[in-house]
N, C-alpha and C positions, 0 to 999 in steps of 0.2 A: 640696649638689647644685647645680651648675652648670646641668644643663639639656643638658648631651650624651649623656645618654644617651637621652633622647627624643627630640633630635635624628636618631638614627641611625633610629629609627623612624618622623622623619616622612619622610626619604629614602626609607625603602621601601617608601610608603602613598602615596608622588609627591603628594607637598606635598598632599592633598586634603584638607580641613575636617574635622578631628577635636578631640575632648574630652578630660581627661584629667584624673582624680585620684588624689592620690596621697597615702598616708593613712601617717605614722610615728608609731608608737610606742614607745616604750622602757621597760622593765623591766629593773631591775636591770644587768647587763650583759648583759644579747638585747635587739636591735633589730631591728623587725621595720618592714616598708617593702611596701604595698599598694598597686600600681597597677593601675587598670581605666579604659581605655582605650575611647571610643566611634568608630567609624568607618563611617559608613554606616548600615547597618544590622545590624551587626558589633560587638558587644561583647568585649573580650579585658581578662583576667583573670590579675594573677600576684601572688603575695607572695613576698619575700626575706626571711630571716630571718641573723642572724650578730652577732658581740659589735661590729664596725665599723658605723655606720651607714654611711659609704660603700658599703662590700662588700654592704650588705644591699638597697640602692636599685639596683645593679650587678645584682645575682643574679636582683631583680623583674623588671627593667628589661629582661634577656637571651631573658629567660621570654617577656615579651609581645611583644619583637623574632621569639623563636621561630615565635610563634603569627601572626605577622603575615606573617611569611615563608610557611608552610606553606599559608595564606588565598590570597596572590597566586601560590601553584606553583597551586594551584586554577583561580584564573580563568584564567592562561596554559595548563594544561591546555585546560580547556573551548573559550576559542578556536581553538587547535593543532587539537581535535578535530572543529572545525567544518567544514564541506566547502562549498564557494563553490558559490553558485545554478546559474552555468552546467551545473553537473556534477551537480544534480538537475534540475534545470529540465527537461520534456519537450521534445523538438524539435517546432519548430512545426509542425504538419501530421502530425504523427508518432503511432502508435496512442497512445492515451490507456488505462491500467488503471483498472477501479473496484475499488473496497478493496472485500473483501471481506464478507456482510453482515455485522451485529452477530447475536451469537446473543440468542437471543429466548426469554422463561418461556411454557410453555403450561401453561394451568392445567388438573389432571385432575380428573377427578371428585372429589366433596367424599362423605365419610362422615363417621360419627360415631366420637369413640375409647371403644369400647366395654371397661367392665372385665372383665379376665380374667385368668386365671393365662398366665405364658410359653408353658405347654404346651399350653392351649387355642390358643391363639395359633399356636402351630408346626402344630397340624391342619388351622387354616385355612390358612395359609399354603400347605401341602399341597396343598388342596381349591384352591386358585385357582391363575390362572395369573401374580399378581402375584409380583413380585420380593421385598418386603417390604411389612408391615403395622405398623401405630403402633397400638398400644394401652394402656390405663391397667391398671397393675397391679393387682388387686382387693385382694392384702398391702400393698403400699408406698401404694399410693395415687398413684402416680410414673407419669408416661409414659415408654413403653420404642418400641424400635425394632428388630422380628424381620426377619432379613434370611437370603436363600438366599445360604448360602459357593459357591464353585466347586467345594470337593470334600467338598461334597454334606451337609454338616454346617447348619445354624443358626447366624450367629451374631447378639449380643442387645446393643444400645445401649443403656446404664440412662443418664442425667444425672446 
């Protein structure tokens, strides 16, 4: 291994500070060839396997050229994507929008979850003018959640 093939990968990482190991083994006739590659904060990972050790350092070596390619279509995306200040920027003097509020939890009244059967359950739910009721199952022992459907049925959240 000469050292060109990692060559071609440091060209397309533009010569920036990277790491590299690259682990060969051989059995019998497989030769298998592991390189993991640091860059940044960017780890890329490939093994080659084949009866040549050349071709098997070739195949790893392609892998991680792959992965390093598809990384830099990345960042060139994302800057492509990015839209210059000018053209967010508000004009100066110009109305200004405020964002929207954040939605906000109100907290409702606090009850106790009383045990019952579902059916006891669906009565009350009935008798009130709430949406659904949380109660513990008096059989399962389990917290459930009775809810009015739209058309007009119960339905019952077990966990």
């Amino acid at each position: 291994m000469d050292g060109k093939e990692l060559g071609k990968l440091e060209r397309v990482l533009n010569s920036a500070p990277m790491r590299a190991h690259v682990i060969v083994s051989a059995e019998k006739h497989r030769k298998r060839t592991e390189i993991v590659v640091y860059w940044r904060d960017i780890v890329f990972t490939a093994a080659g396997e084949n009866s040549d050790l050349t071709q098997s350092v070739s195949a790893a070596a392609a892998k991680v050229e792959k992965q390093a390619l598809k990384v830099k279509e990345k960042f060139k995306a994302k800057k492509r994507s990015r839209q210059p200040t000018s053209a967010i920027a508000p004009v100066p003097g110009g109305p200004i929008e405020s964002a929207p509020p954040a939605p906000r939890i109100v907290l409702a009244k606090r009850y106790r979850v009383k045990p019952m059967t579902p059916e006891e359950a669906a009565m009350m739910l009935t008798d009130s003018d709430d949406q659904f009721i949380v109660f513990r199952d008096a059989e399962t022992n389990r917290v459930g959640v009775l809810y009015n459907r739209t058309d007009g049925n119960f339905g019952l959240i077990e966990p």
